[in-house]
Backbone and ligand atoms as CSV (ligand in chain L), in Angstrom:
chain,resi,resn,atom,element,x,y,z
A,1,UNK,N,N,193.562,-15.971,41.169
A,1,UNK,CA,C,193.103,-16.747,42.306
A,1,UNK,C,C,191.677,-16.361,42.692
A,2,UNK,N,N,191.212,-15.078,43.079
A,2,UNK,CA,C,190.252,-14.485,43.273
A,2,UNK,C,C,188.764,-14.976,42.170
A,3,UNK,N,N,189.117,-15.135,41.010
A,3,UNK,CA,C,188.937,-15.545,40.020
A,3,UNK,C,C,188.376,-17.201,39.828
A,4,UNK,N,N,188.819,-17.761,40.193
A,4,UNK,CA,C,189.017,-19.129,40.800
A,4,UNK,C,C,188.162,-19.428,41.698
A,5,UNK,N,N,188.194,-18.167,42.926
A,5,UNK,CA,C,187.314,-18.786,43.790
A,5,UNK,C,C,186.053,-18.336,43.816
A,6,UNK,N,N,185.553,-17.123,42.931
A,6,UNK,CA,C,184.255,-16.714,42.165
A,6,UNK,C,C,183.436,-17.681,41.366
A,7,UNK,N,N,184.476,-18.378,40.583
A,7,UNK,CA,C,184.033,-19.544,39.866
A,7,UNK,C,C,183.757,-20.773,40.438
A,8,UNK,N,N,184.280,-21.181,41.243
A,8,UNK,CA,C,183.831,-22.321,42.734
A,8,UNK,C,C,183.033,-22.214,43.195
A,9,UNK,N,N,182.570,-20.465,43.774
A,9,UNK,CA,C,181.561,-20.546,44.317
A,9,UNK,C,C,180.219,-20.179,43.712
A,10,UNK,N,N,180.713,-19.928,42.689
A,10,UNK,CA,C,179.022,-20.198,41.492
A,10,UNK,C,C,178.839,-21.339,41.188
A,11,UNK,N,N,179.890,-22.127,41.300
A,11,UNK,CA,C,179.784,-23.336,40.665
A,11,UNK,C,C,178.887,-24.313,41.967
A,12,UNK,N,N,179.629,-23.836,43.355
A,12,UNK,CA,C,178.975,-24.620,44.730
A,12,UNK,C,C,177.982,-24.134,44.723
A,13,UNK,N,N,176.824,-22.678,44.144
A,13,UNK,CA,C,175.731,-22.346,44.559
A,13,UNK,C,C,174.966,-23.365,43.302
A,14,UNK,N,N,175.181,-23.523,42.334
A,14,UNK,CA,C,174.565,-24.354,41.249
A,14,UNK,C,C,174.369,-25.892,41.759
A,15,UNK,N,N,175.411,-26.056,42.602
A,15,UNK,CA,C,175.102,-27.560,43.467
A,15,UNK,C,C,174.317,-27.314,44.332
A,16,UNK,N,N,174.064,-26.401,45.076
A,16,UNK,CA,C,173.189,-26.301,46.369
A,16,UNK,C,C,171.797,-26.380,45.393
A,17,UNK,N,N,171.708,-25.351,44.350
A,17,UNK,CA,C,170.217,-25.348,44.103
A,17,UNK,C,C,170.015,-26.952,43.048
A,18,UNK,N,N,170.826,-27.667,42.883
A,18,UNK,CA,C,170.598,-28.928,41.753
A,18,UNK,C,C,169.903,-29.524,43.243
A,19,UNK,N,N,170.491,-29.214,44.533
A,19,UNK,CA,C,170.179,-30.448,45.509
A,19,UNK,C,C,169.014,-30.513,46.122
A,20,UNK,N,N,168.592,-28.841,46.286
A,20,UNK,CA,C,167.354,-28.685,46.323
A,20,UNK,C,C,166.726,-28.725,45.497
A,21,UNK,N,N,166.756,-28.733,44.323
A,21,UNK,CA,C,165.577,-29.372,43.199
A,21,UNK,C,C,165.201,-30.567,43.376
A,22,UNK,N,N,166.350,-31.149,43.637
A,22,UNK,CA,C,166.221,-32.846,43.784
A,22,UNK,C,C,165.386,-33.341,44.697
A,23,UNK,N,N,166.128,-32.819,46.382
A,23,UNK,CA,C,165.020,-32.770,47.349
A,23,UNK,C,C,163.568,-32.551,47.248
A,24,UNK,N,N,163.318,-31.265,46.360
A,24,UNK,CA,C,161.939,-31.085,46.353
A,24,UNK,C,C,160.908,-32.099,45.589
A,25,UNK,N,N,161.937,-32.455,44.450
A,25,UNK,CA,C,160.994,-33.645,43.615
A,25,UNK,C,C,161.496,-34.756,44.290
A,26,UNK,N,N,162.228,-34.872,45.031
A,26,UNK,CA,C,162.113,-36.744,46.080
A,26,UNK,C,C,160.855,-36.361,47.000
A,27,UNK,N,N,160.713,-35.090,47.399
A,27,UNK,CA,C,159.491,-35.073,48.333
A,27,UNK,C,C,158.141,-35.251,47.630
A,28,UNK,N,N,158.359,-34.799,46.516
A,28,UNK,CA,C,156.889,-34.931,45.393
A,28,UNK,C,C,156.740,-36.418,45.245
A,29,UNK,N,N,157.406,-37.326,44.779
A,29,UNK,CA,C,157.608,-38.560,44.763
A,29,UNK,C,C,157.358,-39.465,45.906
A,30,UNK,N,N,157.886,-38.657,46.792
A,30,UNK,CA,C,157.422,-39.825,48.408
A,30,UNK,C,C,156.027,-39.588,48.456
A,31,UNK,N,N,155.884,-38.554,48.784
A,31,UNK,CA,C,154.119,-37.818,48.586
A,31,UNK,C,C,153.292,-38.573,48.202
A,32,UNK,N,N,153.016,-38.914,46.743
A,32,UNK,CA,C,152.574,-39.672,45.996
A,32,UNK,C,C,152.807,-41.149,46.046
A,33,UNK,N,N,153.991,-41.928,46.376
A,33,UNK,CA,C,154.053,-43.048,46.614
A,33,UNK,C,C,153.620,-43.334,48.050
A,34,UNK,N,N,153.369,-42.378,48.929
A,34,UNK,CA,C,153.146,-42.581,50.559
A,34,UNK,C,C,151.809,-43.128,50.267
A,35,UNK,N,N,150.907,-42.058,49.165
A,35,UNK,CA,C,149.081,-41.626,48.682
A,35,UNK,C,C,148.649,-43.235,48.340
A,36,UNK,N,N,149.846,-43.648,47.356
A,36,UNK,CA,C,149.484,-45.260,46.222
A,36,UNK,C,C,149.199,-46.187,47.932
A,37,UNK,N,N,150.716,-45.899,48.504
A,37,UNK,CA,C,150.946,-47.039,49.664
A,37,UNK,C,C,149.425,-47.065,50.257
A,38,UNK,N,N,149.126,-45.988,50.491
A,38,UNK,CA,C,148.140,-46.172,51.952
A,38,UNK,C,C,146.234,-46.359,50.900
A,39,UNK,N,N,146.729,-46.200,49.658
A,39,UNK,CA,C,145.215,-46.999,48.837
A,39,UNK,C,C,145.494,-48.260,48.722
A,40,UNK,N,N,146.586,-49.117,48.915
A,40,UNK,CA,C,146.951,-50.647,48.331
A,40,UNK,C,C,146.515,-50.898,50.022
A,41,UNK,N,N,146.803,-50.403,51.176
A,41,UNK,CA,C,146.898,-50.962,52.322
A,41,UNK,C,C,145.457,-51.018,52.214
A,42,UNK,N,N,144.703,-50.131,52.120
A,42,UNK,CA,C,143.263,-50.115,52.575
A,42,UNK,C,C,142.656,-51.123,51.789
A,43,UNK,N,N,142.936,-51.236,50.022
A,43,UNK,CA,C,142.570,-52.193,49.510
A,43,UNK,C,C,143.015,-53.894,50.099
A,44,UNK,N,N,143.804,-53.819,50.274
A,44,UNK,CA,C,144.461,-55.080,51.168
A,44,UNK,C,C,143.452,-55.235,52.813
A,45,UNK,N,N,143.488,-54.567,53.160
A,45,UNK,CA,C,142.305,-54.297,54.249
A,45,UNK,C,C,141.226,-55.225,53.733
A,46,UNK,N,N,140.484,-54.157,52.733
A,46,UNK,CA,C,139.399,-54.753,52.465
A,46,UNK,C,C,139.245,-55.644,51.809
A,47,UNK,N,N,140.152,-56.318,51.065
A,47,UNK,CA,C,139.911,-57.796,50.791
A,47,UNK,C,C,140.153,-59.092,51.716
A,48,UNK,N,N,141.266,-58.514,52.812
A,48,UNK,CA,C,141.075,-59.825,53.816
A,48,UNK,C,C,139.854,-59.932,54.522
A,49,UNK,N,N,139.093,-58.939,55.064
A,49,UNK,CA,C,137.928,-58.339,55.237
A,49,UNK,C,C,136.702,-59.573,53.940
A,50,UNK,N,N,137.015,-59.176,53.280
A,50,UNK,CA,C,135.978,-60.047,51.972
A,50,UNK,C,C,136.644,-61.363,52.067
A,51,UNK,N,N,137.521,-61.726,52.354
A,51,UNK,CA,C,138.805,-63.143,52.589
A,51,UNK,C,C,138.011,-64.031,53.544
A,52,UNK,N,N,137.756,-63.399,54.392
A,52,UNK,CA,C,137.342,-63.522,55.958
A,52,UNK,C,C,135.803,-63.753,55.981
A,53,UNK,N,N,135.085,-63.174,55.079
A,53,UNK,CA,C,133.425,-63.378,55.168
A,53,UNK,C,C,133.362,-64.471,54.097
A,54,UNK,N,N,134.280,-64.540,53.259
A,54,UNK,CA,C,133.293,-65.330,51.896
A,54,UNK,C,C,134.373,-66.779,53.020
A,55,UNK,N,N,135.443,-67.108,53.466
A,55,UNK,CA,C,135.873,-68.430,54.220
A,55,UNK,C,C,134.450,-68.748,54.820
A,56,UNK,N,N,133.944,-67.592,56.097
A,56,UNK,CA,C,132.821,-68.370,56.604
A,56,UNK,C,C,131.774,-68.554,55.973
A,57,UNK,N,N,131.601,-68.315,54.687
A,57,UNK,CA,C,130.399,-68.204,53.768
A,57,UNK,C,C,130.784,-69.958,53.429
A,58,UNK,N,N,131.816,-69.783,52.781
A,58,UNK,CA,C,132.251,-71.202,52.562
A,58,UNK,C,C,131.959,-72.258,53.397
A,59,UNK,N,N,132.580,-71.933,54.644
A,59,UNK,CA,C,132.359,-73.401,55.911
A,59,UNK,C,C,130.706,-73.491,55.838
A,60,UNK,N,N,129.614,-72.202,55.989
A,60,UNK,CA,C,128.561,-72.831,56.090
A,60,UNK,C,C,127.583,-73.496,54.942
A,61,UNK,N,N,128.654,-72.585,53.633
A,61,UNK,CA,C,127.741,-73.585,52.247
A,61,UNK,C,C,128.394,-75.038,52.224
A,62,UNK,N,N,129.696,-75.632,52.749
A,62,UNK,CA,C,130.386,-76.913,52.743
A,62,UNK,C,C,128.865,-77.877,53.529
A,63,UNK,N,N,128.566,-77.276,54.924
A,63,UNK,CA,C,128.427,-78.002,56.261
A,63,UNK,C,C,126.788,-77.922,55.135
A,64,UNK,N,N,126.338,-77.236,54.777
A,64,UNK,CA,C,124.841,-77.107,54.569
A,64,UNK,C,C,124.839,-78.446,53.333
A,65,UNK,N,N,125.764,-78.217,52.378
A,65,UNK,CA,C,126.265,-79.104,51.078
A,65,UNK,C,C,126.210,-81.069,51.284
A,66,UNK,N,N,126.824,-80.639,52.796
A,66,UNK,CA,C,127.262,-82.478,53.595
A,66,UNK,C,C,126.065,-82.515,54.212
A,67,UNK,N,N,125.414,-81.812,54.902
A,67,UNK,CA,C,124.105,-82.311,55.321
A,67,UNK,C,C,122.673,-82.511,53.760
A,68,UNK,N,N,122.930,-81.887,53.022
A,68,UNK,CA,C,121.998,-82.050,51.922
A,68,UNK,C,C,122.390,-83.112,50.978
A,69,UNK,N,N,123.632,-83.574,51.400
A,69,UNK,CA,C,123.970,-85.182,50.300
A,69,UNK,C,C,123.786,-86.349,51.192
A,70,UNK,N,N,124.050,-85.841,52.732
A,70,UNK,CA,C,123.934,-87.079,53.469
A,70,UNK,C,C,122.916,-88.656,53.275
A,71,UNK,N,N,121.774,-88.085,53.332
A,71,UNK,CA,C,120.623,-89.330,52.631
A,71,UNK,C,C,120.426,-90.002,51.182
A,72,UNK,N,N,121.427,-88.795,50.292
A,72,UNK,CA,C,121.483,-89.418,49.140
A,72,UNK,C,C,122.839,-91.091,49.070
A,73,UNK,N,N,122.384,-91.824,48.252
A,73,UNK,CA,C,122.851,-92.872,48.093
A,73,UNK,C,C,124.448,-93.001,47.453
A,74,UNK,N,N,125.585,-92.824,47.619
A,74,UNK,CA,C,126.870,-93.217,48.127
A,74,UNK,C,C,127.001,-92.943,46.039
A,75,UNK,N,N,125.954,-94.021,45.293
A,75,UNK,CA,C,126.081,-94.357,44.150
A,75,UNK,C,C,125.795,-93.712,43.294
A,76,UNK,N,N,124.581,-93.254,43.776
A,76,UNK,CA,C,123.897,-91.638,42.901
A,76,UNK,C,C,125.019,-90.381,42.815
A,77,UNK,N,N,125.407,-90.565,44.349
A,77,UNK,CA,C,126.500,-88.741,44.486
A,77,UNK,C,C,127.834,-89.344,43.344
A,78,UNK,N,N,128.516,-90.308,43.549
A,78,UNK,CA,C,129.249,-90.588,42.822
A,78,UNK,C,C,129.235,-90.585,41.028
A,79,UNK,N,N,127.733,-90.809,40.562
A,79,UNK,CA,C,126.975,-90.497,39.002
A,79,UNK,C,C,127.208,-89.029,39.233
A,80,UNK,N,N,126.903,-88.564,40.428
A,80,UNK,CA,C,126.795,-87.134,40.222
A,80,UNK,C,C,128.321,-85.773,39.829
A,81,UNK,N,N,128.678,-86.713,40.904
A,81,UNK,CA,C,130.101,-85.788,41.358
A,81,UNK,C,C,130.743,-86.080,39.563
A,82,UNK,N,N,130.731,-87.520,39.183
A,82,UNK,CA,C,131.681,-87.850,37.873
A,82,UNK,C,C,131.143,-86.824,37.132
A,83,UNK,N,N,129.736,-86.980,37.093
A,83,UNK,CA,C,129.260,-85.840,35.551
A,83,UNK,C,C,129.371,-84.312,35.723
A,84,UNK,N,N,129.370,-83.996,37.002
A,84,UNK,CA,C,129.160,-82.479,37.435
A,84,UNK,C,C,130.916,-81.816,37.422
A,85,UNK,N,N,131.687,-83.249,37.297
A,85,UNK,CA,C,133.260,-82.512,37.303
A,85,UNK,C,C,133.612,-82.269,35.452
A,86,UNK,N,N,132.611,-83.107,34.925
A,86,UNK,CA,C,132.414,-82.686,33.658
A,86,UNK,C,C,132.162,-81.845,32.622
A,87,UNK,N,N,130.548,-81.542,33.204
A,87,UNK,CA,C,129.509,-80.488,32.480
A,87,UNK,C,C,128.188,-80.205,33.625
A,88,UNK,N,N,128.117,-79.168,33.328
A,88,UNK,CA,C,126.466,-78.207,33.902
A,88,UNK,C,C,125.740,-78.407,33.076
A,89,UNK,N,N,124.239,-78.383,33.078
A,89,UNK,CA,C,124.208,-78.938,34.370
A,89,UNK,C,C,124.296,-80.535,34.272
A,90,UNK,N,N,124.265,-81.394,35.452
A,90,UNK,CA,C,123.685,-82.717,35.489
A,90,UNK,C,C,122.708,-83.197,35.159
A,91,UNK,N,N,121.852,-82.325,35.661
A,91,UNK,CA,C,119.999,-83.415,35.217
A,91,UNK,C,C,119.730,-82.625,34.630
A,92,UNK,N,N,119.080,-82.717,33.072
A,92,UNK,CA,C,118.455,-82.107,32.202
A,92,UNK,C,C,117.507,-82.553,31.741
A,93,UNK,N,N,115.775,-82.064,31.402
A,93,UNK,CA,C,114.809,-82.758,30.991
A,93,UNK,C,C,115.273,-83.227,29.707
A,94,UNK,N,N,114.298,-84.184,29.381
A,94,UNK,CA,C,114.051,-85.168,28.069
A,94,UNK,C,C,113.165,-83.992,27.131
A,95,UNK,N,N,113.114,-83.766,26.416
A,95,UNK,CA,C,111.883,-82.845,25.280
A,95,UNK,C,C,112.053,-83.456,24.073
A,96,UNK,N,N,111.082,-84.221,23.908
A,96,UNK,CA,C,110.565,-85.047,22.293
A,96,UNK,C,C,111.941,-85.848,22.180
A,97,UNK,N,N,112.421,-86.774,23.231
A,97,UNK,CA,C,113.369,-87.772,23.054
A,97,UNK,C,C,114.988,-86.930,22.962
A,98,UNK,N,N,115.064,-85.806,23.345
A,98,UNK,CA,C,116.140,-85.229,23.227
A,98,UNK,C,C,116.451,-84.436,24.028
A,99,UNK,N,N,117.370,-85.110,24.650
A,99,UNK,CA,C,118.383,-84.650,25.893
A,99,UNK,C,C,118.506,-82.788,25.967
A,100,UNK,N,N,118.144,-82.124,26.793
A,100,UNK,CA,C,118.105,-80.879,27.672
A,100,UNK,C,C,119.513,-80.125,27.568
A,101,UNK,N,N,120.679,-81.613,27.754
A,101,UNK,CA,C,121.738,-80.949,28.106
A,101,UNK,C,C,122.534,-80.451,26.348
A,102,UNK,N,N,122.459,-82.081,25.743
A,102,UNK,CA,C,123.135,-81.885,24.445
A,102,UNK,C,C,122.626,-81.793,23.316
A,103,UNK,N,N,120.987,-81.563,23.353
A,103,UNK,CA,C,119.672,-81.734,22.829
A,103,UNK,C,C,120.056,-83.061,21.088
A,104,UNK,N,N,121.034,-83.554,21.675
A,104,UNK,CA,C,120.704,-85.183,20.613
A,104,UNK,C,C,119.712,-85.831,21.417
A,105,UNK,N,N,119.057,-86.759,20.049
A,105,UNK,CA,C,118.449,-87.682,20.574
A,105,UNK,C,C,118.560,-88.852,21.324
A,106,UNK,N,N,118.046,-89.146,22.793
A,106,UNK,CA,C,118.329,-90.662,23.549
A,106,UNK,C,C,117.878,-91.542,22.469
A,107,UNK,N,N,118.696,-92.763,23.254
A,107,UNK,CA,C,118.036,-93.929,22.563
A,107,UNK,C,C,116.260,-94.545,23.387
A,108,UNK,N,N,115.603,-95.157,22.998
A,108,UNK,CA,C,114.592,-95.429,23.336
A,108,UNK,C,C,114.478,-96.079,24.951
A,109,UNK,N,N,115.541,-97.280,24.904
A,109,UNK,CA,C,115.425,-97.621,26.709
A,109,UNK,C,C,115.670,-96.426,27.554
A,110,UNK,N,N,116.588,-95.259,26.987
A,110,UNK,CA,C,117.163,-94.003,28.286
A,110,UNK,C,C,115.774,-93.606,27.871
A,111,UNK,N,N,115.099,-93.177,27.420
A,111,UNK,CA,C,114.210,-92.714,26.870
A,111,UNK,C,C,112.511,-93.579,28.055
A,112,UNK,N,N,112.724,-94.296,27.442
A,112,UNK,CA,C,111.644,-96.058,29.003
A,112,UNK,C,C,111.992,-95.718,30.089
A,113,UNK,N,N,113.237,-95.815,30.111
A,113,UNK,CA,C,113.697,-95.743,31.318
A,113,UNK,C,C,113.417,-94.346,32.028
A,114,UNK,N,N,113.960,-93.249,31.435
A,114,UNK,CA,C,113.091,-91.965,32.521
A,114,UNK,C,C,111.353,-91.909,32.371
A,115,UNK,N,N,111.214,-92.491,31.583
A,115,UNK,CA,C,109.254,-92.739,31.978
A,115,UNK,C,C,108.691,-93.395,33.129
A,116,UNK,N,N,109.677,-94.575,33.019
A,116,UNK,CA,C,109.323,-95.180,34.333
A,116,UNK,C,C,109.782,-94.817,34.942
A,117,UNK,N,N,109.184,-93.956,36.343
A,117,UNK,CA,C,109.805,-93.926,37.681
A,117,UNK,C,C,109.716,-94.811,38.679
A,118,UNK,N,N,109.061,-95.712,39.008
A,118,UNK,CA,C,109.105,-96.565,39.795
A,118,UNK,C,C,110.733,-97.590,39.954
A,119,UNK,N,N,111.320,-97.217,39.651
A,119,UNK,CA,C,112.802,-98.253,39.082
A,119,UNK,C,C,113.900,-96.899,39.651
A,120,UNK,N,N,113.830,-96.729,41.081
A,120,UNK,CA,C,114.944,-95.590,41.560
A,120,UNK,C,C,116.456,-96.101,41.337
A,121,UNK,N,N,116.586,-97.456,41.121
A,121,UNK,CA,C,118.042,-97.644,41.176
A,121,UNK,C,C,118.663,-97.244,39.784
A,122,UNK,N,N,117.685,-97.608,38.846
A,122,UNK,CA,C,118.727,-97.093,36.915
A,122,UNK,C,C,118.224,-95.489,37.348
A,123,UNK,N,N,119.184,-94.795,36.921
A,123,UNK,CA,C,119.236,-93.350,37.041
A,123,UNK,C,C,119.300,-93.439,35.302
A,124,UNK,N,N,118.330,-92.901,34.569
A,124,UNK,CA,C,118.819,-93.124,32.972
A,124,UNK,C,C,119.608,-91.868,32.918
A,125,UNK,N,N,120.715,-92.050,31.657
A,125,UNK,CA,C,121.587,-90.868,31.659
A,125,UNK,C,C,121.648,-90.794,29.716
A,126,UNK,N,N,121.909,-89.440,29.589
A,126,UNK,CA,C,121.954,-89.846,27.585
A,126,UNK,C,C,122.630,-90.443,27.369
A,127,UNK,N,N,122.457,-91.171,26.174
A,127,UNK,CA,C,124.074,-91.911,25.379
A,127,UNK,C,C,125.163,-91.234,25.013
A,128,UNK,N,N,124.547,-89.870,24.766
A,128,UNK,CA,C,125.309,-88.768,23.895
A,128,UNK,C,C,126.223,-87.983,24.930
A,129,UNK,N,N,126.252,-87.581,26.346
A,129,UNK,CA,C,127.139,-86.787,26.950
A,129,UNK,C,C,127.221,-87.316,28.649
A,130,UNK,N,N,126.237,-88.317,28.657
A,130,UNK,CA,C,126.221,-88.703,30.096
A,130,UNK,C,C,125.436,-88.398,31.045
A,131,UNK,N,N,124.662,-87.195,30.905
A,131,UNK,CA,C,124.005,-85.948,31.850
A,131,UNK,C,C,122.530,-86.612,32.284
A,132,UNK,N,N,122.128,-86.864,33.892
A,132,UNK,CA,C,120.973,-87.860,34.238
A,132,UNK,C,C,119.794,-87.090,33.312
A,133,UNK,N,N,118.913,-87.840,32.545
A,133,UNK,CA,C,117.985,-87.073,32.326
A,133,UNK,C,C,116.368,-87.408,32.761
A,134,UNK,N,N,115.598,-86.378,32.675
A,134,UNK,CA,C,113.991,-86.841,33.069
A,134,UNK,C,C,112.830,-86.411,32.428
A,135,UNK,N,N,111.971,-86.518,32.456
A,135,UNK,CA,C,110.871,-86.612,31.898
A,135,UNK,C,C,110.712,-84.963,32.926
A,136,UNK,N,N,109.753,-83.925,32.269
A,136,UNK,CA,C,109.211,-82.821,32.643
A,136,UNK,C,C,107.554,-83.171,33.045
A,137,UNK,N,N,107.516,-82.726,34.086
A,137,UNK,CA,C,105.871,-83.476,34.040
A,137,UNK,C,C,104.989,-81.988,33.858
L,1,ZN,ZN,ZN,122.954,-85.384,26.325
């Protein structure tokens, strides 16, 4: 019996110290996950922080954007908006009959046509990709 309960209680001190091992590495573990938590919070911080400046960066490049298309013509922004949801850029010079953007050659009227400026309503554009083009002066 005596025997028995020698062996129980080596056996209960081997549980006490498994539990404190355990404890000590759950505390190592919280430790370190407390350290991660409170760098993700701060990073989270500082991006609503950057969230928050580039929104009002936004509202005033929108409001600056609507006042700088306002006088342009309804028909032009619409040439514009189609080609610009396309390809960068939009307006590309002409150099020796060949388009800036896709450097093929225009045909000769797109070609007349950005020479003459007096004629604001034809916007000439290449044959080859669409993109307004102009003469470099
Ligand atoms: Zn082109």
């Amino acid at each position: 019996m005596e025997a028995q309960i020698s062996a129980l209680e080596e056996r209960e001190l081997e549980i006490m110290y498994a539990i404190d091992a355990s404890r000590q590495r759950f505390k190592t573990a919280e430790a370190e996950l407390k350290q991660n938590i409170t760098g993700h919070e701060s990073r989270i911080a500082s991006l609503s922080e950057r969230t928050t400046s580039l929104t009002s960066e936004l509202a005033e490049v929108s409001a600056e954007l609507a006042t700088t298309r306002e006088p342009i013509a309804a028909r032009v922004l619409r040439l514009y908006d189609r080609i610009s949801s396309r390809q960068m850029p939009v307006c590309v010079p002409l150099s020796g009959g060949k388009c800036g953007g896709c450097h093929l050659k225009v045909s000769s009227e797109v070609d007349s046509a950005a020479r003459s400026k007096a004629n604001d309503d034809e916007l000439p554009t290449c044959d080859q990709c669409g993109r307004l083009v102009y003469l470099e002066s």
